[in-house]
Backbone as XML, in Angstrom:
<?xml version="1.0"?>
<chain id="A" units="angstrom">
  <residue number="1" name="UNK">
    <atom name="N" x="0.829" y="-1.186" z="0.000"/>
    <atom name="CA" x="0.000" y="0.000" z="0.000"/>
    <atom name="C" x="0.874" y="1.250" z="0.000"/>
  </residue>
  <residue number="2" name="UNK">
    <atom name="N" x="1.993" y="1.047" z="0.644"/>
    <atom name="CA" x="2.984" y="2.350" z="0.889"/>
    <atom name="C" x="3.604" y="2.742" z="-0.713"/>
  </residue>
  <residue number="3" name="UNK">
    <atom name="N" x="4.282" y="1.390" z="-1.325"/>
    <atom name="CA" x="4.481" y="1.574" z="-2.778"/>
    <atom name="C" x="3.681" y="2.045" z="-3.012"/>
  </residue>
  <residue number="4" name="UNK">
    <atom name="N" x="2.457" y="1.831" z="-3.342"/>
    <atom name="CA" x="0.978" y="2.148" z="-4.403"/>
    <atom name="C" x="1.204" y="3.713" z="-4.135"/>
  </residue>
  <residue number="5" name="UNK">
    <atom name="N" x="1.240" y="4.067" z="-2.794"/>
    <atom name="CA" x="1.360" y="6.104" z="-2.569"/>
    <atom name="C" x="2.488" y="6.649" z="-3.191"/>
  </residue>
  <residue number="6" name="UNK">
    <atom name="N" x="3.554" y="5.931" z="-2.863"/>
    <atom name="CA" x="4.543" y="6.726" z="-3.219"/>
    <atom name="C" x="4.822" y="6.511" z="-5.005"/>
  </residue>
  <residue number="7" name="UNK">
    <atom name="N" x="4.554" y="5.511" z="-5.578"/>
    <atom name="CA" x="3.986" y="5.775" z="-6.537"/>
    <atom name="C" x="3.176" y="6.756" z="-7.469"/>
  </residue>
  <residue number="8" name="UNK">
    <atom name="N" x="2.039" y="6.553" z="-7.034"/>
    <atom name="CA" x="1.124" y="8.256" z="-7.321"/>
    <atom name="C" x="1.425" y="9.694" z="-6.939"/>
  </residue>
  <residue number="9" name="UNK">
    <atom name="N" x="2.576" y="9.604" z="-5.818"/>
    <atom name="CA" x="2.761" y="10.794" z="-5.530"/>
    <atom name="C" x="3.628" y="11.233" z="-6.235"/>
  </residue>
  <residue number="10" name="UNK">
    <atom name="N" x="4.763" y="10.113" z="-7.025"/>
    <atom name="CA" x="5.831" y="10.595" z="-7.706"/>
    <atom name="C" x="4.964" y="10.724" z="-9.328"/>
  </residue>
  <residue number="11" name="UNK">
    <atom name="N" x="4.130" y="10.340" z="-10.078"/>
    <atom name="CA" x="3.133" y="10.513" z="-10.842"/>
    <atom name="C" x="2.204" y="11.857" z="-10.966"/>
  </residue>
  <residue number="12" name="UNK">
    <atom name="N" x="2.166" y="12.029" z="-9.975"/>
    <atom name="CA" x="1.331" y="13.402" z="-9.843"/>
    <atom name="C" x="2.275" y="14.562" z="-9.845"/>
  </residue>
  <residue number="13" name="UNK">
    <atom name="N" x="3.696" y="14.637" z="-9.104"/>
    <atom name="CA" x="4.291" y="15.391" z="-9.337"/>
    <atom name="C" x="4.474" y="15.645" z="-10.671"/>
  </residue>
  <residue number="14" name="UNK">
    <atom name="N" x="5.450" y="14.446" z="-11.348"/>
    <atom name="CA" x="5.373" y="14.497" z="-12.641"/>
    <atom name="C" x="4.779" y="14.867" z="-13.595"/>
  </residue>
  <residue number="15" name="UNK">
    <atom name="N" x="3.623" y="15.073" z="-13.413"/>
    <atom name="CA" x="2.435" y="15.574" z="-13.919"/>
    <atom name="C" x="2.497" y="17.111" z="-14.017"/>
  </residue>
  <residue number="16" name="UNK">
    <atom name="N" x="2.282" y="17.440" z="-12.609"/>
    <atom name="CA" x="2.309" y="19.190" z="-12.603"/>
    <atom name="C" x="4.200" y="20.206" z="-13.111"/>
  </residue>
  <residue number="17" name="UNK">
    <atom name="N" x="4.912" y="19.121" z="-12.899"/>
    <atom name="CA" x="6.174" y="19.673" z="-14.164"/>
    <atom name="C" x="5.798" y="19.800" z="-15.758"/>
  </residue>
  <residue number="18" name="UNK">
    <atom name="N" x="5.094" y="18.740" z="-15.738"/>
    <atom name="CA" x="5.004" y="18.934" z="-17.278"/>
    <atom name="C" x="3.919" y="19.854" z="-17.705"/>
  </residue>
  <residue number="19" name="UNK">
    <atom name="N" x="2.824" y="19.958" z="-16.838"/>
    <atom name="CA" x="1.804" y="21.016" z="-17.155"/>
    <atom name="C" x="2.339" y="22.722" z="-16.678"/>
  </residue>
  <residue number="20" name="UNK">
    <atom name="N" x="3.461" y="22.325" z="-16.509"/>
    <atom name="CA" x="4.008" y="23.922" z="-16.502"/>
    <atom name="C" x="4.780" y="24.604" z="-17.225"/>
  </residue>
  <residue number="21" name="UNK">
    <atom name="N" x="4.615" y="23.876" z="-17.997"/>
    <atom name="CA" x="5.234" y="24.489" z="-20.246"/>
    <atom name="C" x="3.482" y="25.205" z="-20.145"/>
  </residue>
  <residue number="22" name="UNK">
    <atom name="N" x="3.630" y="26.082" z="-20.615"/>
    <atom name="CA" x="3.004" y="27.301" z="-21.723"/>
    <atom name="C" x="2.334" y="26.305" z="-22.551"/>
  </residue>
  <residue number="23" name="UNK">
    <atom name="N" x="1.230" y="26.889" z="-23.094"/>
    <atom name="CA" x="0.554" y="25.694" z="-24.544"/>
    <atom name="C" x="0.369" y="26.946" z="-25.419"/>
  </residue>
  <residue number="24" name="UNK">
    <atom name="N" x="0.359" y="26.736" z="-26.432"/>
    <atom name="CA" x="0.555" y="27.765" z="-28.207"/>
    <atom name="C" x="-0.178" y="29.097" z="-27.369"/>
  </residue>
  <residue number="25" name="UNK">
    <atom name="N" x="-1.624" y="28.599" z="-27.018"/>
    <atom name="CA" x="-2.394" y="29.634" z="-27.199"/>
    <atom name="C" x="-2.207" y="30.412" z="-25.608"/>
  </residue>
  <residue number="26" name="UNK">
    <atom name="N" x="-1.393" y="29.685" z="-24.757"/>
    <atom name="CA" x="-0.977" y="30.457" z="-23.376"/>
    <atom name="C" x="-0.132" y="31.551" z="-23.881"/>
  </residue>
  <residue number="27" name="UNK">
    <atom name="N" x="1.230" y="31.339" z="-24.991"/>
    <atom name="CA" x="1.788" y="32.413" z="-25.421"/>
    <atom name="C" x="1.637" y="33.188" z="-26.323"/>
  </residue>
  <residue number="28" name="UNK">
    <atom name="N" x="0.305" y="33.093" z="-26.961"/>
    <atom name="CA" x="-0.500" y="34.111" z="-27.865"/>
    <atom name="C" x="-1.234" y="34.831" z="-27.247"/>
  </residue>
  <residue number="29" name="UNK">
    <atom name="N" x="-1.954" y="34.632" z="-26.155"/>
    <atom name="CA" x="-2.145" y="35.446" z="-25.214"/>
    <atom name="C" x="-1.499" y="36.365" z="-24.140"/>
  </residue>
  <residue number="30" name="UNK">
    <atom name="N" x="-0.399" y="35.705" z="-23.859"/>
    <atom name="CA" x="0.700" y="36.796" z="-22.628"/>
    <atom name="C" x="0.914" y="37.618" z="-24.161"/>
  </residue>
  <residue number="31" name="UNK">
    <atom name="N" x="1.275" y="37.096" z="-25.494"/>
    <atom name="CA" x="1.535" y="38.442" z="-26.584"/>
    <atom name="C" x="1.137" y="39.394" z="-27.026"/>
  </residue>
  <residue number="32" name="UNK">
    <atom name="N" x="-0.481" y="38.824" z="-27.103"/>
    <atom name="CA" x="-1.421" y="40.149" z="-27.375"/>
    <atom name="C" x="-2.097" y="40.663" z="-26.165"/>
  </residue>
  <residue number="33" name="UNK">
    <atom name="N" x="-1.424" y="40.598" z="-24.768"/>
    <atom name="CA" x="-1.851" y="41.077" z="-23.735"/>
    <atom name="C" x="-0.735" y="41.738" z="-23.745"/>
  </residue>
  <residue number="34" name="UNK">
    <atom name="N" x="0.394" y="41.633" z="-23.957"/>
    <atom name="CA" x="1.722" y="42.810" z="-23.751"/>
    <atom name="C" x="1.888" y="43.872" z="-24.838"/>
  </residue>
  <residue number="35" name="UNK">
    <atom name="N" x="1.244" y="43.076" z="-26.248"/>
    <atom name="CA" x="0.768" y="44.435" z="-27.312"/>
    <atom name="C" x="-0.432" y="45.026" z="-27.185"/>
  </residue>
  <residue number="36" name="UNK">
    <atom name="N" x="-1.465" y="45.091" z="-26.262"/>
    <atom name="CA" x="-2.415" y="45.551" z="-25.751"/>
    <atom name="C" x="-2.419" y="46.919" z="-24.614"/>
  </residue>
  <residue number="37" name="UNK">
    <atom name="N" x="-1.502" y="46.845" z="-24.355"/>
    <atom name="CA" x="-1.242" y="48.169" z="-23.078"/>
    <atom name="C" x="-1.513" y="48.900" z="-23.753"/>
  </residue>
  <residue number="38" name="UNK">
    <atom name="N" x="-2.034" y="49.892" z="-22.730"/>
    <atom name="CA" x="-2.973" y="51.250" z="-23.249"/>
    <atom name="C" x="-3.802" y="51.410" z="-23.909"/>
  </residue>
  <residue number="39" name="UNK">
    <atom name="N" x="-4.495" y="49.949" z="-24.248"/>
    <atom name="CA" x="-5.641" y="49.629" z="-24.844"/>
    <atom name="C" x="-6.708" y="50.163" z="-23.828"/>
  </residue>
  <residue number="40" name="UNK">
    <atom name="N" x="-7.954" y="50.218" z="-23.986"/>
    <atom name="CA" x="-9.180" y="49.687" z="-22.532"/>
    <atom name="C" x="-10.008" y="50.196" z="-23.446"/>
  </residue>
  <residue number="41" name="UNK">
    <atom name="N" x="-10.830" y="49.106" z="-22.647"/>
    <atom name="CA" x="-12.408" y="49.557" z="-23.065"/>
    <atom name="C" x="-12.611" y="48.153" z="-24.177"/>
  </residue>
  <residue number="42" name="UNK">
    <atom name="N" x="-13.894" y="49.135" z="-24.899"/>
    <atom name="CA" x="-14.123" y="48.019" z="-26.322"/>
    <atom name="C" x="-12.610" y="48.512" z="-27.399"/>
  </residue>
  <residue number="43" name="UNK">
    <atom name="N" x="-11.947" y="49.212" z="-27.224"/>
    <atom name="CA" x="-11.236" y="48.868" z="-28.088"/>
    <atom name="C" x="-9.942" y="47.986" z="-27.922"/>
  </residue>
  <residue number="44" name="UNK">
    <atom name="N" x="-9.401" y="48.036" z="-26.453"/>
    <atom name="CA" x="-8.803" y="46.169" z="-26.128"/>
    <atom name="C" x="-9.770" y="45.594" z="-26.359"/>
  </residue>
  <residue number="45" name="UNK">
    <atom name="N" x="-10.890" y="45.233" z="-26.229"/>
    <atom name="CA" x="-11.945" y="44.277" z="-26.613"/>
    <atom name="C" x="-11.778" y="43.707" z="-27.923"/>
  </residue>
  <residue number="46" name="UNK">
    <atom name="N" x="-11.836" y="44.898" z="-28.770"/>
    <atom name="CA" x="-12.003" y="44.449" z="-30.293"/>
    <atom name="C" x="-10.087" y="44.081" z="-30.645"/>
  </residue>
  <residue number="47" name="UNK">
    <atom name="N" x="-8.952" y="44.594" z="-30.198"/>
    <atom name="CA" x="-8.059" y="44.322" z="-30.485"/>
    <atom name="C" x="-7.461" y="42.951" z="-30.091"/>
  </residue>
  <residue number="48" name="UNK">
    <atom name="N" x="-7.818" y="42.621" z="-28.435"/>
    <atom name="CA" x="-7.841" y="40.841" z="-28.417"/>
    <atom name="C" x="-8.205" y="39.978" z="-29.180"/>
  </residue>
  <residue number="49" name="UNK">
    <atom name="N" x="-9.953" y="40.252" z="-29.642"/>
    <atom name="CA" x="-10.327" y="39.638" z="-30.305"/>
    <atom name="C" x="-9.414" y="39.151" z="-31.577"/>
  </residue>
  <residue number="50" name="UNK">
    <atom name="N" x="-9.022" y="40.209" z="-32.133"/>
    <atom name="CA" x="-8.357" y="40.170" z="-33.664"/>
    <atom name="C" x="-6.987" y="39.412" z="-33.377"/>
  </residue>
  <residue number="51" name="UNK">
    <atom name="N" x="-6.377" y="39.896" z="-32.306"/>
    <atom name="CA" x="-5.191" y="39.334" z="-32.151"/>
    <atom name="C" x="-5.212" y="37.980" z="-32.167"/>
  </residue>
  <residue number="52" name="UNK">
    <atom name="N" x="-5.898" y="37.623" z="-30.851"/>
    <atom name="CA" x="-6.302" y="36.316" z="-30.654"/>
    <atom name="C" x="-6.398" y="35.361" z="-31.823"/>
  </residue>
  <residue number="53" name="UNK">
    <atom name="N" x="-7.596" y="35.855" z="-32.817"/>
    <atom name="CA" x="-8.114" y="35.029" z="-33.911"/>
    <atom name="C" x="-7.072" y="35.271" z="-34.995"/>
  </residue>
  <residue number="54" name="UNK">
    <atom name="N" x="-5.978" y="35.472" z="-34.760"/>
    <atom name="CA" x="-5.094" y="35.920" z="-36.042"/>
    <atom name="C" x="-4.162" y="34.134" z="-36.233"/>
  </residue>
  <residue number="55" name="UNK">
    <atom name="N" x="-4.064" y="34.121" z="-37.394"/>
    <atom name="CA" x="-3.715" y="32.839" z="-37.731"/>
    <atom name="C" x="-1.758" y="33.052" z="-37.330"/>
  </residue>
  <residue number="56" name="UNK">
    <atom name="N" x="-1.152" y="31.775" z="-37.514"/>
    <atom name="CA" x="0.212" y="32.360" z="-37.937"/>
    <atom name="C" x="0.513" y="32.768" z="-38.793"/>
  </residue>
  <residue number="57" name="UNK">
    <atom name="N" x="1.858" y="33.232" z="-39.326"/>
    <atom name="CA" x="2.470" y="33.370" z="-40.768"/>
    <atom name="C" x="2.267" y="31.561" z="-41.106"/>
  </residue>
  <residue number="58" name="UNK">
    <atom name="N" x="2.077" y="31.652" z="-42.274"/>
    <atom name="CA" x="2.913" y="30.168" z="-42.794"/>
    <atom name="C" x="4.308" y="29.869" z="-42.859"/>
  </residue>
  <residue number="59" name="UNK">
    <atom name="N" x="4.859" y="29.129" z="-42.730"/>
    <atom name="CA" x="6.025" y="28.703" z="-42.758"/>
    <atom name="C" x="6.249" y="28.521" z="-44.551"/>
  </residue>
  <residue number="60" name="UNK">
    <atom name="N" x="7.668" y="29.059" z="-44.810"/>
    <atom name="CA" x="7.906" y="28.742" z="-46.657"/>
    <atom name="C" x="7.998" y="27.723" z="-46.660"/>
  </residue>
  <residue number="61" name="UNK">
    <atom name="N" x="7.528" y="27.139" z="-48.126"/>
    <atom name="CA" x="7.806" y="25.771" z="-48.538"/>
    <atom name="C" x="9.229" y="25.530" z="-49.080"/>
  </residue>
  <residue number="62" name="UNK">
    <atom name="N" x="9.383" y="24.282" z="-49.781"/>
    <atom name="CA" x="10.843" y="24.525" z="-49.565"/>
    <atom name="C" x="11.365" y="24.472" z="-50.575"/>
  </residue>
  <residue number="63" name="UNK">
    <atom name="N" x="9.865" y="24.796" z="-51.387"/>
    <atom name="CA" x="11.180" y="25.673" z="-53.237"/>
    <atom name="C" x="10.862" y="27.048" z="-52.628"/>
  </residue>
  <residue number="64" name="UNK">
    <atom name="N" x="10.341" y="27.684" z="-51.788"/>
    <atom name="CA" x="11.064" y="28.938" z="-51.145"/>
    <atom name="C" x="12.080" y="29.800" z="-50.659"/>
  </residue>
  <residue number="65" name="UNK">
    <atom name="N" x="12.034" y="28.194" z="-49.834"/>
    <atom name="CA" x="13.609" y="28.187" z="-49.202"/>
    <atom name="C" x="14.404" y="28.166" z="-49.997"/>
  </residue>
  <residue number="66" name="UNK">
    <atom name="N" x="14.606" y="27.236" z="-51.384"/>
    <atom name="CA" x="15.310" y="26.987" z="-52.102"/>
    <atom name="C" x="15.725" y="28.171" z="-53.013"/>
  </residue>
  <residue number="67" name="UNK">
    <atom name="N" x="14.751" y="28.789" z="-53.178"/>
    <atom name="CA" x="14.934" y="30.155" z="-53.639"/>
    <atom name="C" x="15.836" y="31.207" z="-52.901"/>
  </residue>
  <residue number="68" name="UNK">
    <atom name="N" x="15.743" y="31.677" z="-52.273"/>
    <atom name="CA" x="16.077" y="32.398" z="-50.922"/>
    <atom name="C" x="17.432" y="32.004" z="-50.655"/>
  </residue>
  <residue number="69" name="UNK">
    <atom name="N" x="17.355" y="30.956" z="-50.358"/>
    <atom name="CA" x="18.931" y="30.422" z="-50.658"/>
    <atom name="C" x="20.183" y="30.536" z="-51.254"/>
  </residue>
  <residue number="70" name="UNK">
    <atom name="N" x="19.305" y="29.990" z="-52.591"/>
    <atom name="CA" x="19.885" y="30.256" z="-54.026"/>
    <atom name="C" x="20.434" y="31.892" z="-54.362"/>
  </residue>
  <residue number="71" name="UNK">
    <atom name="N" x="19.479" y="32.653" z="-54.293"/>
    <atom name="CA" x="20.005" y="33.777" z="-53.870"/>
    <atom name="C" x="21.091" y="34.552" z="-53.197"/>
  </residue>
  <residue number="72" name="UNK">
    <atom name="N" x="20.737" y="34.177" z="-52.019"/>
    <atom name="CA" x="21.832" y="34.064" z="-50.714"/>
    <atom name="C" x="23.064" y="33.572" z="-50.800"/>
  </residue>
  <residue number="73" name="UNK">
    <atom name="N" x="23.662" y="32.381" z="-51.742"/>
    <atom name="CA" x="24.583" y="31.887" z="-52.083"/>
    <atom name="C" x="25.578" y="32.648" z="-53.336"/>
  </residue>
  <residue number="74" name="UNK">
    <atom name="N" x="24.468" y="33.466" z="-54.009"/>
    <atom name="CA" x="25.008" y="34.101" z="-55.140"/>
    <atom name="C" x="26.734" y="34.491" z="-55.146"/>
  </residue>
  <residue number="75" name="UNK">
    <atom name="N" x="27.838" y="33.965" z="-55.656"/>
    <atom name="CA" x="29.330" y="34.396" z="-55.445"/>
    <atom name="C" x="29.769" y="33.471" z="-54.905"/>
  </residue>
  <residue number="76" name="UNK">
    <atom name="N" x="29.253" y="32.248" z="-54.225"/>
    <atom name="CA" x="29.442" y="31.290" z="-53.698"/>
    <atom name="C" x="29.648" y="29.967" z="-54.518"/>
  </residue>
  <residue number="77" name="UNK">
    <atom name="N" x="31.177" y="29.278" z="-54.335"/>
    <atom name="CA" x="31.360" y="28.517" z="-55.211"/>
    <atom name="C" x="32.051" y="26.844" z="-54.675"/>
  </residue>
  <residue number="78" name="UNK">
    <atom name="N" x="31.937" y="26.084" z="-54.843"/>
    <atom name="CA" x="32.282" y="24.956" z="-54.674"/>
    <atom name="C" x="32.088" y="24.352" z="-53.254"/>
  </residue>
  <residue number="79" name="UNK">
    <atom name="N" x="32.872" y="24.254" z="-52.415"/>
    <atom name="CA" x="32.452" y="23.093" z="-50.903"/>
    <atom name="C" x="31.708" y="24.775" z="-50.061"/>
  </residue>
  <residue number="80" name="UNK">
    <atom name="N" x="32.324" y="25.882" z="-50.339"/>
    <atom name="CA" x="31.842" y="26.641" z="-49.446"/>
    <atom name="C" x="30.288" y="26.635" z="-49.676"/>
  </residue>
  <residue number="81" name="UNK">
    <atom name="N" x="30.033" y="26.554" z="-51.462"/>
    <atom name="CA" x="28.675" y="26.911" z="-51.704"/>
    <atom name="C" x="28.165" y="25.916" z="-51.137"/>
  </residue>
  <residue number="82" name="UNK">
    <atom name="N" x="27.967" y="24.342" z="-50.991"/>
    <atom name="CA" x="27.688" y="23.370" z="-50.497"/>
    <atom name="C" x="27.634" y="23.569" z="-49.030"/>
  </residue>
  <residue number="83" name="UNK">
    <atom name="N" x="28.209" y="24.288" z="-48.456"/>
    <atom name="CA" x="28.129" y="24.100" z="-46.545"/>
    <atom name="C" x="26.970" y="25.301" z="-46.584"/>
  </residue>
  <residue number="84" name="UNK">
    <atom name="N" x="27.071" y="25.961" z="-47.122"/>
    <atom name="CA" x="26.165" y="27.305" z="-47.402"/>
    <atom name="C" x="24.753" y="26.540" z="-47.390"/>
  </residue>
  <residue number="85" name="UNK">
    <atom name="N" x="24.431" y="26.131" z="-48.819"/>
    <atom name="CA" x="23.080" y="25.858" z="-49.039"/>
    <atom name="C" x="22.606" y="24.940" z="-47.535"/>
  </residue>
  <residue number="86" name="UNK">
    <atom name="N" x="23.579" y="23.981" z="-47.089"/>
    <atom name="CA" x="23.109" y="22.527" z="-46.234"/>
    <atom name="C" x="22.619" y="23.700" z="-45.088"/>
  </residue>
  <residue number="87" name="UNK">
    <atom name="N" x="23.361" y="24.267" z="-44.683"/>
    <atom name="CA" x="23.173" y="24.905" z="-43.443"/>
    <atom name="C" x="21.980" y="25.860" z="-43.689"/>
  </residue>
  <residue number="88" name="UNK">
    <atom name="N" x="21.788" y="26.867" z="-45.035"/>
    <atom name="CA" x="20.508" y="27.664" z="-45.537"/>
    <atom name="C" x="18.956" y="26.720" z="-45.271"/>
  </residue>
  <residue number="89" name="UNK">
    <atom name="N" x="19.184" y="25.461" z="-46.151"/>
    <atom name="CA" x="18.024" y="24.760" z="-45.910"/>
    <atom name="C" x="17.689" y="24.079" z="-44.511"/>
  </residue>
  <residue number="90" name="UNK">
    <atom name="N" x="18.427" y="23.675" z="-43.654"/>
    <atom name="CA" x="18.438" y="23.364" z="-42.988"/>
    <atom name="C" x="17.708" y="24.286" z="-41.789"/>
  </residue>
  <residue number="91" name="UNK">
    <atom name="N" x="17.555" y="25.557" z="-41.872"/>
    <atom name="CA" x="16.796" y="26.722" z="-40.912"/>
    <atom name="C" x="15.775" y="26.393" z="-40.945"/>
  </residue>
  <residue number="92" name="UNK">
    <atom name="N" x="15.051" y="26.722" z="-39.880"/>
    <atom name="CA" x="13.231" y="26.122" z="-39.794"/>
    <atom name="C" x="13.061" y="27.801" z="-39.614"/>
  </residue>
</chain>
């Protein structure tokens, strides 16, 4: 019975560590609550709202990247151009 507690107690801790990461929309909110100052009224009202419901950017695809790159490399020639691009595409 003593296992079985100390068990759950080390479980439950475990638990409340991991529920103490932020989730997407915990830090979309501390964001458009810190770009909100000096808001009040309905017009923080209407500016949460928008914030809130605002999608992300998309992320480029990766003939974007490839583009962008390509670019970026311009003058760039042989193993350097090669460490260049690996490391270019490689950015998230």
């Amino acid at each position: 019975m003593k296992k079985l507690f100390v068990a759950s107690l080390i479980l439950s801790l475990s638990g409340a560590v991991w529920a103490a990461e932020p989730t997407a929309q915990q830090n979309k909110m501390k964001t458009c609550n810190a770009d909100a100052a000096g808001k009040k009224g309905d017009e923080r009202k209407a500016f949460m709202k928008e914030c809130l419901s605002a999608k992300p950017a998309a992320k480029p695809s990766q003939q974007d990247k490839m583009k962008t790159c390509n670019a970026d490399a311009a003058g760039k020639k042989g193993d350097e151009r090669k460490a260049f691009m690996k490391e270019c595409l490689s950015n998230k």
